[in-house]
N, C-alpha and C positions, 0 to 999 in steps of 0.2 A: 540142742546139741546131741550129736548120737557118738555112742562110743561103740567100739569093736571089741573083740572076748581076748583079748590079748589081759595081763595082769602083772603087775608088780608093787612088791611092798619090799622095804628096806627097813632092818631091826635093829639098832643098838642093843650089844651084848652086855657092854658093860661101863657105870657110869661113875665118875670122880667126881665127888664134891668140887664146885669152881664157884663158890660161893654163895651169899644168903638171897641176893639183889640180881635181879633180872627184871624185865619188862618185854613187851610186845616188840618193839623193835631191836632188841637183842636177839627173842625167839626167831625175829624173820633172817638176822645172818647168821644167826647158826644152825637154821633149817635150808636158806640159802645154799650155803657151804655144805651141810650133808647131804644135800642133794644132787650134790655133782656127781655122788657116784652112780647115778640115776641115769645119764645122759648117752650112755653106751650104746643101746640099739638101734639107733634112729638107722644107722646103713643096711641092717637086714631084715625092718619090717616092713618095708614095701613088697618081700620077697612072702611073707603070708600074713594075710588080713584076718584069718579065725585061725587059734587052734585047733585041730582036731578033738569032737569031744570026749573020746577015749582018754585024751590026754591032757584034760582040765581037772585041777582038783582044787579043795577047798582051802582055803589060808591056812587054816589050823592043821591039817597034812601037810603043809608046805612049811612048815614052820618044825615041823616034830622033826623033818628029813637032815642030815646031816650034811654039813659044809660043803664045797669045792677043795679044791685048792689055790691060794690066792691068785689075783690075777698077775700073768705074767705081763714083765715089763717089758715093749720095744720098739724096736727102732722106727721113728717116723720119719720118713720123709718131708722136706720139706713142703711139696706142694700139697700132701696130704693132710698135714696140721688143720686144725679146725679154727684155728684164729691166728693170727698174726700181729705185728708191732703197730700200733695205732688204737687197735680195737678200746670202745671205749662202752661199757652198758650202764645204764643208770634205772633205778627201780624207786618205785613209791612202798611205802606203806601201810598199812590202816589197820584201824583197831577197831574193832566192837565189843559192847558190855553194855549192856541195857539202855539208856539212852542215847548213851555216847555212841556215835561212829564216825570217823575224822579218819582223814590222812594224819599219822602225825609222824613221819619222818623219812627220811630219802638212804638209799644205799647207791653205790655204784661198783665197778669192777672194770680194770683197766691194765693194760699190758703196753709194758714198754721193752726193750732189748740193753743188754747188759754184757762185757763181755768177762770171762771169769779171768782169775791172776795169770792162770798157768793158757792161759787163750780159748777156754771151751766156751761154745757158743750159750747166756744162757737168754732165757727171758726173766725178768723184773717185774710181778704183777703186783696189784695193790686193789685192796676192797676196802673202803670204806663206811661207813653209814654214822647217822647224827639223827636225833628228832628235832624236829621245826622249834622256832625260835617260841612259840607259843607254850609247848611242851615241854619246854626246857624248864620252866616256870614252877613244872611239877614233878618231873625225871629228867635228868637232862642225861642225855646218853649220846657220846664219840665214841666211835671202833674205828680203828684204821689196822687192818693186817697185810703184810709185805713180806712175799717169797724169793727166793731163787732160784732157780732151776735149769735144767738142763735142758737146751732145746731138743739134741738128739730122745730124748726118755721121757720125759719132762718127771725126774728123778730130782727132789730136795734137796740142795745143796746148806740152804740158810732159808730162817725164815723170822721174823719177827708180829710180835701183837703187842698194841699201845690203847686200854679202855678206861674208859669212863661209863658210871655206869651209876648215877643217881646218889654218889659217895662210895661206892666201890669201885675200888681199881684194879687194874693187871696190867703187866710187862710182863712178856715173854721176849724169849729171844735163844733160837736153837744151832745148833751147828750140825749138821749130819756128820757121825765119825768118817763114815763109808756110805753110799747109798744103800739102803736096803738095810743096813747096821745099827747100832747103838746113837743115841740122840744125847749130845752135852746138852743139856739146860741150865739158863740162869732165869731163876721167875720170879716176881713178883706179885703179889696177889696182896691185897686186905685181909683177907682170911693168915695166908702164912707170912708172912711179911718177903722178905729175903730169901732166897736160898738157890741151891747148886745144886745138880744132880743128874745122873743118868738115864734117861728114859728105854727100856726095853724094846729099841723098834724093831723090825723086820722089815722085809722089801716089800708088804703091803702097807706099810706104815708113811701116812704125808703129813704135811700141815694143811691145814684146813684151804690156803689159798692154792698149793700146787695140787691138790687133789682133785681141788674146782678143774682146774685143766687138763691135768691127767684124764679124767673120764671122757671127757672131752674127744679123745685121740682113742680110746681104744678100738680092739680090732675083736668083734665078737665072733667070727667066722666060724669058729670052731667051739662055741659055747652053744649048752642048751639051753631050751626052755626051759618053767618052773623048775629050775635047781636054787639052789642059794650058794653064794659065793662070797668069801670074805674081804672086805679092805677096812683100812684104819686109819684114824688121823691121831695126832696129838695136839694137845692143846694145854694150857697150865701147867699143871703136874700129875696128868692122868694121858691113858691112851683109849679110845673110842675106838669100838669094833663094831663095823656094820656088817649089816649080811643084805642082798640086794638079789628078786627074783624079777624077772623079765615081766612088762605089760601091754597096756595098749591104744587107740588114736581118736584122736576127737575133734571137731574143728571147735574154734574154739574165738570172738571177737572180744580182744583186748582195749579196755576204753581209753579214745584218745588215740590209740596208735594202730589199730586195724583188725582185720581177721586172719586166724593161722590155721594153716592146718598141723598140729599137735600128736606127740606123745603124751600121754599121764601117765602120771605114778603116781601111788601111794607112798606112804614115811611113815613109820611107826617109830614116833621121838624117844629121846632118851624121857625117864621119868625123873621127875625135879621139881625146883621151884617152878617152871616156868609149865611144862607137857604134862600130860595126866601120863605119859607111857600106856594106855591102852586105846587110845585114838588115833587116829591115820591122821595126817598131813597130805596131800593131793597138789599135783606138782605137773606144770605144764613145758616141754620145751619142745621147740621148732624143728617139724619133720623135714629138715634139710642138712649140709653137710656144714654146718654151724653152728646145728646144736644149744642153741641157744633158750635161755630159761624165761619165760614169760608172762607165765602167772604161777601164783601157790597161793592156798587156803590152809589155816590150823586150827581145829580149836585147841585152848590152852584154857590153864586152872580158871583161869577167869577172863571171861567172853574168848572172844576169837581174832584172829589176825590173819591177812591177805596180803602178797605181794602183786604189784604187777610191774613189767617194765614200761618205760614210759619215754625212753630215748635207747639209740644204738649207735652207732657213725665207727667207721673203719673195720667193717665184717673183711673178711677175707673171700667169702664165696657169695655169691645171690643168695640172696632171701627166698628162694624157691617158695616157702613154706607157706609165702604173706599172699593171701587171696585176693586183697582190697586194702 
């Protein structure tokens, strides 16, 4: 595989306890999901293949430099969206740790159409993931999270999370006061049991599934190169801040379902039970107007974890990106 000097790595600022209990397939949707805000540049690197090397520097430079400003939010047209009602993606994925290496469990991510009280067009997405019937034997893990959103923005209106997670649970369930505003929460968690509260968002603030899409649509026309830029998600009863610098392309053949020609990125996970926090995560999605995510690799505290995808059905645009 050859890649090109383009580069990006995404940081979590800041991390909330969300309990004791995690696994590999937890790590893959929640690396999943913060990697949407990854998906941005696919429309303007066809427009340069190198940086100029004046204008390369090193991570730890890139990392000392100070923020953007969040990304603004707007209006997409409809033909312009990067997915549409039908889309349906499903991913595998696997674990390594010294002897063991196995598939053990499946995610997917799905969009359907909704239309709100007051008649605003929105979309209904839904990501779920589970380990194989095998695996369950020793962690049994269900995640099912569900947004709703604004088609014009694709701005949070509501969003919910229902896990399972080896004897640890969470119920989320948010309300946006206003987009871009303050978040009602009612959570649930093993850790806190019950509770009420206000989460502190801002207009860079999503939940984990409208965020997937959000990135999805953005218009980078007028961003630079290695800057760092902020967005956030919420999740439990914490708020997650990324910061996200631009990279670059690689072809890349996914088993089973073919070869692409690719973006990668890097991730620099939150630190936890699950991430060391000073390891990149490497993240593959489809250099076409779909945007689509297709493979990722992590290590994590113990062995390592990979996703690939492994079916697709109802893109909205050609698969430009698929070689073979």
């Amino acid at each position: 595989m050859r890649t090109d000097s383009h580069t990006m790595i995404c940081l979590p600022e800041q991390v909330s306890d969300a309990g004791s209990r995690q696994d590999a397939c937890r790590a893959f949707l929640f690396a999943l999901a913060c990697s949407c805000c990854l998906f941005f540049p696919m429309f303007s690197i066809h427009a340069q293949d190198v940086l100029p090397q004046e204008r390369q520097k090193s991570l730890e430079e890139l990392l000392q430099e100070p923020p953007r400003e969040c990304l603004p939010v707007r209006e997409i047209p409809p033909e312009d969206c990067a997915f549409d009602e039908g889309e349906r993606l499903e991913f595998s994925v696997r674990y390594v740790w010294g002897i063991l290496d196995s598939e053990v469990g499946k995610a997917s991510a799905t969009v359907a159409e909704a239309e709100g009280g007051s008649g605003v067009p929105l979309y209904h997405c839904i990501a779920e993931g589970r380990t194989s019937r095998f695996f369950d034997m020793f962690f049994k893990v269900r995640e099912r999270f569900e947004s709703w959103f604004r088609q014009s923005d694709m701005r949070p209106l509501a969003s919910s999370r229902d896990t399972y997670e080896g004897g640890y649970e969470a119920r989320n369930n948010y309300r946006w006061i206003r987009p871009g505003e303050q978040i009602e929460a009612d959570v649930y968690t093993t850790r806190l049991g019950d509770t009420s509260m206000v989460l502190p968002g801002t207009e860079c603030t999503f939940d984990l599934v409208s965020l997937f899409y959000f990135a999805r649509n953005l218009d980078f026309s007028n961003y630079e190169e290695n800057v760092k830029y902020p967005i956030s998600f919420a999740i439990d009863d914490g708020i997650y801040n990324l910061y996200f610098i631009i990279l670059g392309r690689e072809t890349i053949r996914i088993r089973g379902v073919g070869k692409f020609r690719t973006i990668k990125f890097a991730a620099r996970m939150v630190a936890g039970e699950v991430f060391n926090g000073d390891t990149d995560m490497y993240i593959w999605v489809t250099d076409d107007k779909n945007k689509v995510p297709v493979y990722f690799e992590s290590p994590i505290k113990v062995g390592s974890v990979s996703g690939r995808i492994t079916g697709f059905s109802g893109l909205k645009h050609p698969l430009d990106s698929k070689i073979d």
